[in-house]
C-alpha positions as CSV (number, residue, x, y, z in Angstrom):
1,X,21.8,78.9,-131.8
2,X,19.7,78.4,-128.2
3,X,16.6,80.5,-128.2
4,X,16.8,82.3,-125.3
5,X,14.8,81.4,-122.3
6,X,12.4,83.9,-121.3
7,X,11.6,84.3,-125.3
8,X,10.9,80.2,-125.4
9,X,9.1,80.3,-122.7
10,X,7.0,83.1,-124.2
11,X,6.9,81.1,-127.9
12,X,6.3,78.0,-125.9
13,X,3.0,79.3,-123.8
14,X,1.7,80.8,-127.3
15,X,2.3,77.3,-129.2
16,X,0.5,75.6,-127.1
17,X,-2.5,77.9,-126.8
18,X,-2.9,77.6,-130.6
19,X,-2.1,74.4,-130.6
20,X,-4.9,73.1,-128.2
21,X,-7.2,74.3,-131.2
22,X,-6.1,74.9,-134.5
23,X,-2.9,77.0,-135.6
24,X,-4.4,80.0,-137.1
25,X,-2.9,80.1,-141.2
26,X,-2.0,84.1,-142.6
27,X,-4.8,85.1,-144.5
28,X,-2.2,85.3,-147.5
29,X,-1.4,82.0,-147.2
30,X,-4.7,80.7,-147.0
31,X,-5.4,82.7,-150.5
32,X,-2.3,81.1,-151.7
33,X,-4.0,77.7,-151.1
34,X,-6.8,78.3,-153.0
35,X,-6.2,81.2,-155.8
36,X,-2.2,80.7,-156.3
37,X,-1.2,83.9,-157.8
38,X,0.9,84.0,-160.4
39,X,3.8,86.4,-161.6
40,X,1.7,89.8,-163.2
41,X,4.3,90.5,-166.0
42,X,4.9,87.8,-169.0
43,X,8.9,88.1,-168.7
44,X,10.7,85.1,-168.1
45,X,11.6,83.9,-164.7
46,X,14.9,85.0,-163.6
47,X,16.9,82.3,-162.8
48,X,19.2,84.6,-161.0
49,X,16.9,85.7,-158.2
50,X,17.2,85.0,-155.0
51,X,15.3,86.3,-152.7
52,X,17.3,86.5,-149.4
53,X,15.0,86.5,-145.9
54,X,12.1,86.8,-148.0
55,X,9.7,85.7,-145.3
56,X,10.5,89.5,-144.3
57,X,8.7,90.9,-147.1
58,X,4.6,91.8,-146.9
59,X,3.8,88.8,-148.6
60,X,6.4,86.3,-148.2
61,X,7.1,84.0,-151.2
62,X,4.5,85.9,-153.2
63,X,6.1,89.0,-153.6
64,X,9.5,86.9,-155.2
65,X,7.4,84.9,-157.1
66,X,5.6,88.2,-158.3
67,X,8.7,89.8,-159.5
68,X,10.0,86.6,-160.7
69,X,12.2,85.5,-158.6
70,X,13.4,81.7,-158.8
71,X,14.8,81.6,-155.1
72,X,13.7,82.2,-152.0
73,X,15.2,81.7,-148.6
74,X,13.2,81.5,-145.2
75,X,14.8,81.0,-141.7
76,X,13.5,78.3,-139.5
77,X,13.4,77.4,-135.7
78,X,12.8,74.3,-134.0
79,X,10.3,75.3,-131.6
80,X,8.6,71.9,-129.8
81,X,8.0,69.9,-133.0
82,X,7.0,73.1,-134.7
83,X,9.1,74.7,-137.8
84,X,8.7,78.7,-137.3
85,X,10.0,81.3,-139.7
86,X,11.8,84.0,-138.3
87,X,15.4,85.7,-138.3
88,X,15.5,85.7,-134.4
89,X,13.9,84.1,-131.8
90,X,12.1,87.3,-131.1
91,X,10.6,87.5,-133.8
92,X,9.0,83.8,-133.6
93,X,4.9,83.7,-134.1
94,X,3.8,80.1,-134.5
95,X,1.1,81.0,-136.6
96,X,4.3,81.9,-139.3
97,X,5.3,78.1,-140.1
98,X,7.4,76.7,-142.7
99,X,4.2,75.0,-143.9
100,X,1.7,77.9,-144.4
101,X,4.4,80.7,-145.5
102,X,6.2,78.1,-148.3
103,X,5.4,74.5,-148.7
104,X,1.3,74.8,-148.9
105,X,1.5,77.8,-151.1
106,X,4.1,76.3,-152.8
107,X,2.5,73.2,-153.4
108,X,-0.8,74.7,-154.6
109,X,0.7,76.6,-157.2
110,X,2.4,73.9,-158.1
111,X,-0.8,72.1,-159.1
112,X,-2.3,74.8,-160.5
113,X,0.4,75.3,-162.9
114,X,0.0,71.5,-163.9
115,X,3.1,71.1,-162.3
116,X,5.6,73.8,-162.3
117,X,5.8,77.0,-160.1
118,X,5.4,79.2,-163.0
119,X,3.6,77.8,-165.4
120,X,5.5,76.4,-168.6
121,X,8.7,76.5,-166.8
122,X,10.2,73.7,-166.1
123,X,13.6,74.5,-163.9
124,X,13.6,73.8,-160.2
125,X,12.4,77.2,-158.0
126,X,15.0,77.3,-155.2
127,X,13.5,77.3,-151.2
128,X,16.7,77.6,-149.3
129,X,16.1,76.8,-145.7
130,X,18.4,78.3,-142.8
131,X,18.1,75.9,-139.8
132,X,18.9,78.3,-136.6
133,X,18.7,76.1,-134.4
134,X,19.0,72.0,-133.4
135,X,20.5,71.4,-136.9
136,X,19.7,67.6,-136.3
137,X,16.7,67.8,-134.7
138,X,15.1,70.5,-136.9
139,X,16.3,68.8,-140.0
140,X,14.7,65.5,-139.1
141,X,11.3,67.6,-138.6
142,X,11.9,69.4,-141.7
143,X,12.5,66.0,-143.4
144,X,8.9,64.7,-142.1
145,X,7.5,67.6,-143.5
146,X,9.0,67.6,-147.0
147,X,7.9,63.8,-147.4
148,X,4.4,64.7,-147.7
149,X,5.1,67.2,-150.3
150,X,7.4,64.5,-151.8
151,X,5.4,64.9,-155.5
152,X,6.7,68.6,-156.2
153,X,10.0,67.8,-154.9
154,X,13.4,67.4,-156.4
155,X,14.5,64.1,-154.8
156,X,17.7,62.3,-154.6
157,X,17.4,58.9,-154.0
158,X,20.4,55.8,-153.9
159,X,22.3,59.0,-155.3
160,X,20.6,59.7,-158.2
161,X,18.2,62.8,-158.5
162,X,15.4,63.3,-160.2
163,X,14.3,67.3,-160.6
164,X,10.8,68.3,-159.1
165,X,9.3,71.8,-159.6
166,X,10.5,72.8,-156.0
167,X,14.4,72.1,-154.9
168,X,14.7,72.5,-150.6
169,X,18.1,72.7,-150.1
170,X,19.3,72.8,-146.4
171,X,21.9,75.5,-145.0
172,X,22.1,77.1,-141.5
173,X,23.4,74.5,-138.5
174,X,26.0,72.7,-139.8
175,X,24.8,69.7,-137.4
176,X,22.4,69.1,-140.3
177,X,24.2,67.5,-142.6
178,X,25.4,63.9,-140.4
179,X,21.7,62.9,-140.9
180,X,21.4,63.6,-144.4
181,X,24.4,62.5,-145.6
182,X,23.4,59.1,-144.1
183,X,19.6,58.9,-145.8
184,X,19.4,56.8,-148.7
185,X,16.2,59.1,-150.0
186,X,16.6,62.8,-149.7
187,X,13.8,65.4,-150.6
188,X,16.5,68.2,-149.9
189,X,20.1,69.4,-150.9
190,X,23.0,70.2,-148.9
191,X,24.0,74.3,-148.9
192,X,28.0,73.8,-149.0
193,X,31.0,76.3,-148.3
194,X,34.1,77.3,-150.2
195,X,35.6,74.6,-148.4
196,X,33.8,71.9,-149.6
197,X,35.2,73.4,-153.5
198,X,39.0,72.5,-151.7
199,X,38.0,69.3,-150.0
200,X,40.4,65.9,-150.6
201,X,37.0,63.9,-151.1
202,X,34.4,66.5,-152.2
203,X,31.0,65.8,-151.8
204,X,28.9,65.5,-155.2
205,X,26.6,68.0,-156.4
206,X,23.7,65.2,-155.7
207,X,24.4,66.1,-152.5
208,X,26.2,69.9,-152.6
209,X,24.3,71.4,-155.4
210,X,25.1,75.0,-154.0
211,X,28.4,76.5,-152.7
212,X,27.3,79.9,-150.8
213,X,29.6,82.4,-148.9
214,X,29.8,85.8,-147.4
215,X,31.2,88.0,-150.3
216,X,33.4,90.0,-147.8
217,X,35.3,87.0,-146.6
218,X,36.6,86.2,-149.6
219,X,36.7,90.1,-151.7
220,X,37.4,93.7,-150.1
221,X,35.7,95.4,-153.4
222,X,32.5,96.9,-152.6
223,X,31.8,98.1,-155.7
224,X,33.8,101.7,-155.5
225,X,36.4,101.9,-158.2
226,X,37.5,99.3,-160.2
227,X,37.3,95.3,-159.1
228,X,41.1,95.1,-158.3
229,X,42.3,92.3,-161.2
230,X,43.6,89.7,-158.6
231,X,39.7,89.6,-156.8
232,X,38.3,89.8,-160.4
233,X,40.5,86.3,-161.2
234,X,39.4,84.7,-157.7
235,X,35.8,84.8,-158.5
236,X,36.0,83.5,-162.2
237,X,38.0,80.6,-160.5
238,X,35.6,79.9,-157.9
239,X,32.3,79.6,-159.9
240,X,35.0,77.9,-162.8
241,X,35.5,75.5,-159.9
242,X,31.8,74.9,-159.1
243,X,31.1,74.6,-162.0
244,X,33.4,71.8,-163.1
245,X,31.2,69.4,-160.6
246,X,28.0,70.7,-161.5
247,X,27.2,73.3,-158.7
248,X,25.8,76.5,-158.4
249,X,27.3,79.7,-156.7
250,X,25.4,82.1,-154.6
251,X,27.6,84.8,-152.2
252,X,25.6,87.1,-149.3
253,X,26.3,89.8,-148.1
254,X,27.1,91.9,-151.1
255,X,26.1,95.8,-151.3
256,X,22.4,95.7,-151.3
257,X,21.7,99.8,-151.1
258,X,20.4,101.3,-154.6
259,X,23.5,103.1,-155.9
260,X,26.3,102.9,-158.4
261,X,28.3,100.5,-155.9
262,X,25.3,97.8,-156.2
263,X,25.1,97.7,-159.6
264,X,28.9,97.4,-160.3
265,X,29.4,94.2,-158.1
266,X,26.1,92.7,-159.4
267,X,27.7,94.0,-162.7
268,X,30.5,91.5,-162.0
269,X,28.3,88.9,-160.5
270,X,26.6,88.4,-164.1
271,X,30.2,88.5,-165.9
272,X,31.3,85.9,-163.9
273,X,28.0,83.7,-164.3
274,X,27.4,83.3,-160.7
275,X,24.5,81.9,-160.3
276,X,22.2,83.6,-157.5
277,X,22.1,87.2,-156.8
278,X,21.2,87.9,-153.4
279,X,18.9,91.3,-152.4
280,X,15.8,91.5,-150.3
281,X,15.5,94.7,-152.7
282,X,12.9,92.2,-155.1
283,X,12.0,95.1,-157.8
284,X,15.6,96.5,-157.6
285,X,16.4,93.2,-158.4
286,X,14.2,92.8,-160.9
287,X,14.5,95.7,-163.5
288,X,18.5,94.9,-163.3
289,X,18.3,91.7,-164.7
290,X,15.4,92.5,-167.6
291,X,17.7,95.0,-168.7
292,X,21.4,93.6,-168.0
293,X,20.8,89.6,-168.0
294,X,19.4,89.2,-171.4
């Protein structure tokens, strides 16, 4: 997606004025750098979480990690050289990078925690990246970037991966993935589509860890009445399917409103062991799966 001109030129003019000094950091990502604050309660980490757009939230990445959350998905533009968060170009600030907002935080709690994002647990925390615009270009950046956080990283390299505390896996602009299907060492995964499940020559879960997809393409049920059987079946067999090569299932665009309809489909989310539930409702969220994902 083209950022539109009279917005890049506006983004463009602001860049450079920060940039001919020093890119001013959030004041909660500078705390993050040096105080990484961990999650308040002593549950578990839910694996389930995802946090989707959570750079929207007052805090972003520290309110999921808060509430436990062990994904978390930020929007990025390609904006000369720079990698700003945003879900449109209007909302583009180049003091809101990629770098202060997730990977210095990130990487700082990482140390503190001698090596995990929450301390003593040793899965991967998801950072889902949607490239929004110049796929190749942005992921090229993005892969610059990710190399000097290489240490916390899950890497995949001669197509073997070895697990870090932090897995960047790429979605958005599909003109992404050319370049890193042809890198030899990755520090990021490949977000894949139902398609790739149906594919003649699928690509492995070293490279497609995650299949994600819009729930209403593939389900009418919104949660009102009962799951008709037939949709019921066609979810079982998709994560069944995924999970036969060792990937993960995420769908967006579920109900996200607090209601009876929410709680049915994430209801049949959990029954069906898919494995991210996507809300920006983080507490909502939350107190679901302390009391329904024991």
């Amino acid at each position: 997606m083209a950022v539109a001109a009279p917005t890049r030129r506006r983004v463009v003019t602001t860049l450079a004025a920060a940039l001919a000094g020093t890119i001013a950091v959030p004041a909660y990502a500078q705390a993050a750098e040096t105080n990484p604050q961990r999650p308040q309660r002593h549950h578990k980490p839910l694996r389930r979480a995802h946090a989707h757009n959570d750079y929207e939230h007052d805090r972003p990445l520290l309110d999921a990690l808060s509430h436990g959350f062990t994904s978390v998905e930020a929007d990025i533009f390609l904006v000369d050289g720079q990698l700003l968060v945003a879900h449109d170009p209007l909302g583009l600030d180049p003091s809101r990078t990629l770098e202060s907002l997730y990977l210095a935080p990130l990487a700082a709690r990482v140390r503190a925690n001698h090596g995990s994002v929450y301390r003593g647990y040793r899965r991967p925390v998801q950072l889902l990246i949607d490239i929004k615009n110049e796929g190749a270009a942005a992921y090229t950046e993005l892969h610059r970037q990710l190399r000097r956080h290489r240490r916390m990283l899950s890497t995949c390299a001669h197509g073997k991966v070895r697990p870090g505390a932090v897995t960047p896996v790429i979605s958005g602009d599909r003109a992404a993935r050319a370049p890193m299907e042809a890198q030899r060492v990755r520090h990021a995964f490949y977000d894949g589509r139902l398609d790739d499940l149906g594919a003649a020559a699928p690509a492995p879960a070293s490279f497609i860890p995650l299949i994600s997809s819009n729930w209403t393409h593939s389900f009418t049920w919104q949660g009102a009445g009962p799951f008709p059987a037939a949709e019921r079946a066609k979810l079982h067999a998709i994560v069944s399917a995924a999970r036969r090569r060792g990937q993960r299932v995420r769908f967006w665009a579920t109900p996200d409103l607090p209601g009876p309809a929410r709680d049915s489909v994430w209801t049949e989310l959990l029954a069906a062991d898919v494995d991210h539930i996507n809300t920006d409702d983080l507490a909502g969220l939350e107190r679901f799966l302390r009391t329904h994902d024991a």
